[in-house]
Structure formats: C-alpha cells, structure tokens
PAKOL-375699 format. One record per atom (N, C-alpha, C): atom name; x, y, z; residue in three letters. Coordinates in Angstrom, 1 decimal, decimal comma, always signed. Example, Ala and Ser with C-alpha at 12.3 -4.5 7.8 and 13.67 -1.06 7.14 Angstrom:
BEGIN
<N; <+13,2; -5,7; +7,8>; ALA>
<CA; <+12,3; -4,5; +7,8>; ALA>
<C; <+13,2; -3,3; +7,8>; ALA>
<N; <+12,8; -2,2; +7,1>; SER>
<CA; <+13,7; -1,1; +7,1>; SER>
<C; <+12,9; +0,0; +7,9>; SER>
END
This chain:
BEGIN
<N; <-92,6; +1,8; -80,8>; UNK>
<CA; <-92,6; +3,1; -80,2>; UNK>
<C; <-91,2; +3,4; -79,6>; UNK>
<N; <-90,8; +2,3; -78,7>; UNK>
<CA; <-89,3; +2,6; -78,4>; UNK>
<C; <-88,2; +2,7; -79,2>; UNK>
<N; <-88,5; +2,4; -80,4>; UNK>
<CA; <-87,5; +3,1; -81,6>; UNK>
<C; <-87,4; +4,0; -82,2>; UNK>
<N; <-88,4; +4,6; -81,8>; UNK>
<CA; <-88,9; +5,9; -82,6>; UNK>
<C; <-88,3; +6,9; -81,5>; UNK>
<N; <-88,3; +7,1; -79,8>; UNK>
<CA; <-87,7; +7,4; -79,3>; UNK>
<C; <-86,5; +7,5; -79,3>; UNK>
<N; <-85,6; +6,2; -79,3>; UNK>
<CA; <-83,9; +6,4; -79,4>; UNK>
<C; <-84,0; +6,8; -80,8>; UNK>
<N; <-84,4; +6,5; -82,1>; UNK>
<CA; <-83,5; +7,2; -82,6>; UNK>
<C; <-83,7; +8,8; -82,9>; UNK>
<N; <-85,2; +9,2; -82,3>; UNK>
<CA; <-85,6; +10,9; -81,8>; UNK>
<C; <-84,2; +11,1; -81,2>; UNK>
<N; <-84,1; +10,8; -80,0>; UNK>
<CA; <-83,1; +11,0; -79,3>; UNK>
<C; <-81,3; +11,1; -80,1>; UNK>
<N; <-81,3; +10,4; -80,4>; UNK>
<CA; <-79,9; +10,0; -81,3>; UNK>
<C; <-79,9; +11,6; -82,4>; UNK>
<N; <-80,9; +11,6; -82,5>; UNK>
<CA; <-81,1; +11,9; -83,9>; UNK>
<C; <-80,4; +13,9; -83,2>; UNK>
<N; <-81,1; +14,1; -82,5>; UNK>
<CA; <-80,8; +15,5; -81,6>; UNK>
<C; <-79,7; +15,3; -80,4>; UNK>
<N; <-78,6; +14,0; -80,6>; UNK>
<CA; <-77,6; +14,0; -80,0>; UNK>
<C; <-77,6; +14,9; -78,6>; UNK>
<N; <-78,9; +13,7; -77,7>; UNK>
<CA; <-79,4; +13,8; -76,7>; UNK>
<C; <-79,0; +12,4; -76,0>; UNK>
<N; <-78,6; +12,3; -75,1>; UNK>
<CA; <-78,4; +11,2; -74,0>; UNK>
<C; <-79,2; +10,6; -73,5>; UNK>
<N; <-79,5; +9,3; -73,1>; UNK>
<CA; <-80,5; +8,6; -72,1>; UNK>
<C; <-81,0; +9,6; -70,9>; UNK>
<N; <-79,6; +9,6; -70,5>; UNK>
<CA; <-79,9; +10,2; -68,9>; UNK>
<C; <-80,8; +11,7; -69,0>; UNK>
<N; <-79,7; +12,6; -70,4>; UNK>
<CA; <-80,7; +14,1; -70,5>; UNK>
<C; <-81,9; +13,7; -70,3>; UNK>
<N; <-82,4; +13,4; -71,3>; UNK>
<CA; <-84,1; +13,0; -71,8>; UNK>
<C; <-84,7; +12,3; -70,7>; UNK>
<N; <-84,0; +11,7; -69,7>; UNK>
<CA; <-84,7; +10,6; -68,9>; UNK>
<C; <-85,2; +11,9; -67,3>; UNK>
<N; <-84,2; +13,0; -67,6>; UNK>
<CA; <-84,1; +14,1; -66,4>; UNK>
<C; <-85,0; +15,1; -67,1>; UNK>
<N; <-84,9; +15,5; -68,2>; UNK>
<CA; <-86,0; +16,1; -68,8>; UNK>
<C; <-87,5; +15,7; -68,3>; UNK>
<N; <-87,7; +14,3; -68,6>; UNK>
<CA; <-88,6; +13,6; -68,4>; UNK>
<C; <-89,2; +13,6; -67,0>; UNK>
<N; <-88,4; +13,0; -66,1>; UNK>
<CA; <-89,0; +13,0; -64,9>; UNK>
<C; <-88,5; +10,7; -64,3>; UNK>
<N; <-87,6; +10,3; -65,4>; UNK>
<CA; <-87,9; +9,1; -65,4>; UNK>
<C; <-86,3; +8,7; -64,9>; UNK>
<N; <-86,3; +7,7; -64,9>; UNK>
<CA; <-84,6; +7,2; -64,4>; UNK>
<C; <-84,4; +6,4; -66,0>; UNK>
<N; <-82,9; +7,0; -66,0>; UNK>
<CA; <-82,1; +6,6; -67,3>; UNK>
<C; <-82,4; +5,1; -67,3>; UNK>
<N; <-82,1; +3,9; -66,8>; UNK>
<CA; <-82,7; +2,4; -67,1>; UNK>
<C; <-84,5; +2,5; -67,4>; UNK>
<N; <-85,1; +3,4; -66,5>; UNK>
<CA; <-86,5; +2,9; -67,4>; UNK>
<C; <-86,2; +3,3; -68,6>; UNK>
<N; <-85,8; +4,6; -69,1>; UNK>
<CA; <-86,0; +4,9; -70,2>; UNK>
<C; <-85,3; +4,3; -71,5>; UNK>
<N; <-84,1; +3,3; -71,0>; UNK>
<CA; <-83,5; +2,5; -71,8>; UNK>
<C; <-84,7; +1,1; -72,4>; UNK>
<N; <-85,1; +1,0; -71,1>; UNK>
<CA; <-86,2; -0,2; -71,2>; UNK>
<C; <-87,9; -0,3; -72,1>; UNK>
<N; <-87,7; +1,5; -72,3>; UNK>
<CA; <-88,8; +2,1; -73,0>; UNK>
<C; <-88,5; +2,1; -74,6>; UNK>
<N; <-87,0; +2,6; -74,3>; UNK>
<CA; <-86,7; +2,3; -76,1>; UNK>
<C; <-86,3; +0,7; -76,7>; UNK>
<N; <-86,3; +0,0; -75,7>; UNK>
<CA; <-85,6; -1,4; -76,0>; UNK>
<C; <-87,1; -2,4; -76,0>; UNK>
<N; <-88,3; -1,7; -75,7>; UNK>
<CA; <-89,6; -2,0; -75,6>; UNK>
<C; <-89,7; -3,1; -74,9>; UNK>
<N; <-88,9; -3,7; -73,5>; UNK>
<CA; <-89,1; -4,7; -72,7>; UNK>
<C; <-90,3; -3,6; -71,3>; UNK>
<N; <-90,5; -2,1; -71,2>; UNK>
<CA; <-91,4; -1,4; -70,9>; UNK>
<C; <-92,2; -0,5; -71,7>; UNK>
<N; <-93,6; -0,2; -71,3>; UNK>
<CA; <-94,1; +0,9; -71,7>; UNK>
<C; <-94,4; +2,3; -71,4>; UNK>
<N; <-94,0; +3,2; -71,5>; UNK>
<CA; <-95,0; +4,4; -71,1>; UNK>
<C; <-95,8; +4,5; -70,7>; UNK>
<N; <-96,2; +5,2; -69,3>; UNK>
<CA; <-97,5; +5,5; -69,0>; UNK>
<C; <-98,1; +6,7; -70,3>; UNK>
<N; <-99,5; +6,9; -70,3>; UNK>
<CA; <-99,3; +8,4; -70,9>; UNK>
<C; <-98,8; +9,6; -70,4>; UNK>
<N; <-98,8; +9,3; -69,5>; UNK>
<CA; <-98,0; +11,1; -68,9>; UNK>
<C; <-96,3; +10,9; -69,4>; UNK>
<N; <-96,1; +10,1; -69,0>; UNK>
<CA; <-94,2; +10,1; -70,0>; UNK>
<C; <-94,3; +9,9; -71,2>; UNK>
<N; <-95,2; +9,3; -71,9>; UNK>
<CA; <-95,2; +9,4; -73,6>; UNK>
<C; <-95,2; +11,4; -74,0>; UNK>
<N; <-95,7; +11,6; -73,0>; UNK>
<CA; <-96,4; +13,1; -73,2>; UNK>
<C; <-95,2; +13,8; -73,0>; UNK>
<N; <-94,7; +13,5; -71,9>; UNK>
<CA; <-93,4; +14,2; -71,3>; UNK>
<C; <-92,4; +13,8; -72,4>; UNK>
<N; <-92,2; +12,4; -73,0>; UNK>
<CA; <-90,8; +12,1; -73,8>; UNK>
<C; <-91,6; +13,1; -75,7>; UNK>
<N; <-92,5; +13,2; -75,6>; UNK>
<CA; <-92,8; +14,0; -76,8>; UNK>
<C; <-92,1; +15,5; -76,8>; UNK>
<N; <-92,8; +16,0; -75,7>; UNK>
<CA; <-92,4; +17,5; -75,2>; UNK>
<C; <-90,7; +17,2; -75,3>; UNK>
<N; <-89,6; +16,5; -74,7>; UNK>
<CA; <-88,8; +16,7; -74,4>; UNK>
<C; <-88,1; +16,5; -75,7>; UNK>
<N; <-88,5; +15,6; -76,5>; UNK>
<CA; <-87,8; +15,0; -78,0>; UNK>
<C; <-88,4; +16,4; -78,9>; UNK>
<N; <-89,6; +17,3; -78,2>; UNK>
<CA; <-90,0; +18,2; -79,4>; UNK>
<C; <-90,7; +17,9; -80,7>; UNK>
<N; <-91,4; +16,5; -80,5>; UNK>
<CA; <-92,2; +16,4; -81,2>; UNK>
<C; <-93,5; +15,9; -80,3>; UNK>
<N; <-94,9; +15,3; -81,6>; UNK>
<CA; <-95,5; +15,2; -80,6>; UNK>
<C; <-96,2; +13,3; -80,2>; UNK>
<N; <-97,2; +13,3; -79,6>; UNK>
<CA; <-97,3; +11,8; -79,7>; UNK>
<C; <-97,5; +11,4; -80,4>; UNK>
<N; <-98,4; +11,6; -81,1>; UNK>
<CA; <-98,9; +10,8; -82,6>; UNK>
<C; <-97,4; +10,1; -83,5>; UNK>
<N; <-96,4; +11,2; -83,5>; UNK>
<CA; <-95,1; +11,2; -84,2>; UNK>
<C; <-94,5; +9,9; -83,2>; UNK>
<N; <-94,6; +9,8; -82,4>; UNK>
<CA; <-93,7; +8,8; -81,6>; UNK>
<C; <-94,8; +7,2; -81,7>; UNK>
<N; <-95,6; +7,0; -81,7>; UNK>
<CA; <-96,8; +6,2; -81,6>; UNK>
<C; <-96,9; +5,6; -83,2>; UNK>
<N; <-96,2; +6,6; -84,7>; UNK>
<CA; <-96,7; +6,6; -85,6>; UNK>
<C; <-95,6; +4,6; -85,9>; UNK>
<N; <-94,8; +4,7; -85,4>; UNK>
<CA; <-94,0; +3,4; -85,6>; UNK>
<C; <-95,1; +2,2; -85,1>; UNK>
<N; <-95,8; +2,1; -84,2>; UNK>
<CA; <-96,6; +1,2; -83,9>; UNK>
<C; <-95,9; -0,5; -83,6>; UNK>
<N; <-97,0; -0,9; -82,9>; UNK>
<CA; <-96,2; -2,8; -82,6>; UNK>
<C; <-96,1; -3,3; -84,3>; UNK>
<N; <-95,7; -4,1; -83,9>; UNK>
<CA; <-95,4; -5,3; -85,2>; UNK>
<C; <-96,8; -6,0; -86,1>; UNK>
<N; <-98,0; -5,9; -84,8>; UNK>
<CA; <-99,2; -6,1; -85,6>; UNK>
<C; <-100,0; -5,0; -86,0>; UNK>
<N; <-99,5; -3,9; -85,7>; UNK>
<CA; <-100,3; -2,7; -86,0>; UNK>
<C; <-101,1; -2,4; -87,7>; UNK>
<N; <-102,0; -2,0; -87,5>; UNK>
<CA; <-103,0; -1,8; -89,0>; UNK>
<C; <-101,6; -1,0; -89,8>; UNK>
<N; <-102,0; -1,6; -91,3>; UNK>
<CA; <-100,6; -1,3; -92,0>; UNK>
<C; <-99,6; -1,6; -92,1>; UNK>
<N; <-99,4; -2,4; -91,0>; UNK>
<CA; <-98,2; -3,3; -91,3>; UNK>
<C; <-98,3; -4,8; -91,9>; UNK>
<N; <-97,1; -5,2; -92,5>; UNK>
<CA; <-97,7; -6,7; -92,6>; UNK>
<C; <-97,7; -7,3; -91,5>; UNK>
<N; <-98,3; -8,5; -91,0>; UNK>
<CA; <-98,3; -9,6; -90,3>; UNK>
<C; <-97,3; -10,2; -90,2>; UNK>
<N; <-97,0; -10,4; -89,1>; UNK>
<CA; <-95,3; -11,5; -88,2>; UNK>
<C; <-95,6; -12,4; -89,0>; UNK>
<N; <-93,9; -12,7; -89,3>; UNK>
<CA; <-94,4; -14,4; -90,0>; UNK>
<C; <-94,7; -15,1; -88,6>; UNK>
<N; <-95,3; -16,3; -88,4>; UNK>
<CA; <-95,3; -17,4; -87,4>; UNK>
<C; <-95,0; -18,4; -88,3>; UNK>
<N; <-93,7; -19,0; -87,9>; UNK>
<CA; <-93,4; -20,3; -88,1>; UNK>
<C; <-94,3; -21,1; -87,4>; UNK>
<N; <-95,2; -21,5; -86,9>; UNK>
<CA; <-95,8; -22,5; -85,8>; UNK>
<C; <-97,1; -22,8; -87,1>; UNK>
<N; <-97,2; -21,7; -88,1>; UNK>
<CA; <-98,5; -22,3; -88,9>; UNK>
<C; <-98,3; -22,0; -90,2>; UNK>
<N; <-97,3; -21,7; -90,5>; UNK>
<CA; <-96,4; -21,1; -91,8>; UNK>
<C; <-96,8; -22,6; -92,8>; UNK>
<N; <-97,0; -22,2; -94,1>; UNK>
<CA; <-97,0; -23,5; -95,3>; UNK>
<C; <-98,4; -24,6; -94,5>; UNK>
<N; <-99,1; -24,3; -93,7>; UNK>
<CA; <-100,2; -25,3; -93,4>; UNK>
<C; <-101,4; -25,1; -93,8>; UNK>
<N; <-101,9; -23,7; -94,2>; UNK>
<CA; <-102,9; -23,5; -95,5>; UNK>
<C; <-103,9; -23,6; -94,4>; UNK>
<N; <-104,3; -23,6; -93,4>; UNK>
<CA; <-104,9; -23,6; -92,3>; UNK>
<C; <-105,6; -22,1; -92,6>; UNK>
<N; <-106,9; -21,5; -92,4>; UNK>
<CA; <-107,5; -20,7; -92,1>; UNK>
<C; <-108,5; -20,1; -90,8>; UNK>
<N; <-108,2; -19,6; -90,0>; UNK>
<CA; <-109,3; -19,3; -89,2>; UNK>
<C; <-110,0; -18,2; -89,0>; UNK>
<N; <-110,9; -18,3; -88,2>; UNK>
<CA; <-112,0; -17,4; -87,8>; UNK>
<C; <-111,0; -15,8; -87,5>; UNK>
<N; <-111,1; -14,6; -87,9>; UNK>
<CA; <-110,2; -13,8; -87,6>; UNK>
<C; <-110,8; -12,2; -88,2>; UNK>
<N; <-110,4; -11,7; -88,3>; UNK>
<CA; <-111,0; -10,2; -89,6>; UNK>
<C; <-111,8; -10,3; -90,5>; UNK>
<N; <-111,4; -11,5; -91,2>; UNK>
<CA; <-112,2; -11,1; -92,7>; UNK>
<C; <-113,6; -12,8; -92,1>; UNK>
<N; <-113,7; -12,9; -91,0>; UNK>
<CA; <-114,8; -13,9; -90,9>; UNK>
<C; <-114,4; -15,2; -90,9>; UNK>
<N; <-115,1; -16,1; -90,7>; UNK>
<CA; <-115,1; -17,9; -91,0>; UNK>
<C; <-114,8; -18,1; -92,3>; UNK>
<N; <-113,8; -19,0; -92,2>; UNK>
<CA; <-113,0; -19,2; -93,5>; UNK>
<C; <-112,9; -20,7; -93,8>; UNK>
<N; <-113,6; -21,1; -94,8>; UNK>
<CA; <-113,1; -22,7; -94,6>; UNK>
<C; <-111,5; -22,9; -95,3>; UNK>
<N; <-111,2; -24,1; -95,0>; UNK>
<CA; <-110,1; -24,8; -95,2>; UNK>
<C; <-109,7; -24,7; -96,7>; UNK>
<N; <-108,8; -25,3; -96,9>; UNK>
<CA; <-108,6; -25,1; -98,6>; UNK>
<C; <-108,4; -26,8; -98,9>; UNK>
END
C-alpha cells in the first residue's frame, strides 16, 4: 500500500511534506507509510486518498505480499523439502 502512495504521489509531482500537510500527518510518518515500516490508521488512508484524488480501494488494490492473487513469498527455510501442511486447501500428507 505504501507504494502505491509514493508513486500516486510521484506520479502528480507532489512532495512528502505537501501530501503529508494536506493530510493532517508529519512528512517522516508519511515517509514511513510509503516505505511500509508504518501503517495508516483509516482516517489517513481516507485522508491520503482524498488528497492523491483517488480512492481507497485504488490505494489498498497493491495489497501485502500474501495478499489473495498474489503468488506466495518464496521461504527459503522450507523451499525443496516437499513438506506439506495443514493450511487452505486442508490436511495434506507428505509426499
């Protein structure tokens, strides 16, 4: 979601600080919101929609890394081990 913000922002050659005064927020949260080390409450997702001029859904539509539709993170920690578990599609035995 915080990418979707900077590059909203970028994109209408808008500044941290504008957007972040528009908003109601201080220019480091708002860096911290596009760099996703923070999140949005809803009232500033609301407020950084209105101010980028689009709406939430549109900012939201990038989603985390596990989000439905996307693929799955690789994890090295179980990568090539053929391991199955209990998860979405149910109890899985082993291979």
């Amino acid at each position: 979601m915080g990418a979707a913000v900077a590059r909203l922002r970028a994109a209408k050659g808008l500044t941290q600080q504008a957007v972040a005064d528009a908003v109601g927020i201080s220019q480091p949260h708002l860096a911290n919101i596009e760099s996703g080390r923070d999140g949005p409450s809803v009232a500033t997702l609301r407020a950084l929609a209105r101010a980028l001029g689009v709406t939430v859904d549109s900012l939201l539509q990038e989603g985390p890394p596990d989000a439905p539709g996307r693929p799955p993170a690789h994890n090295a920690a179980t990568a090539g081990h053929g391991e199955m578990t209990e998860g979405a599609r149910g109890p899985q035995e082993p291979r």
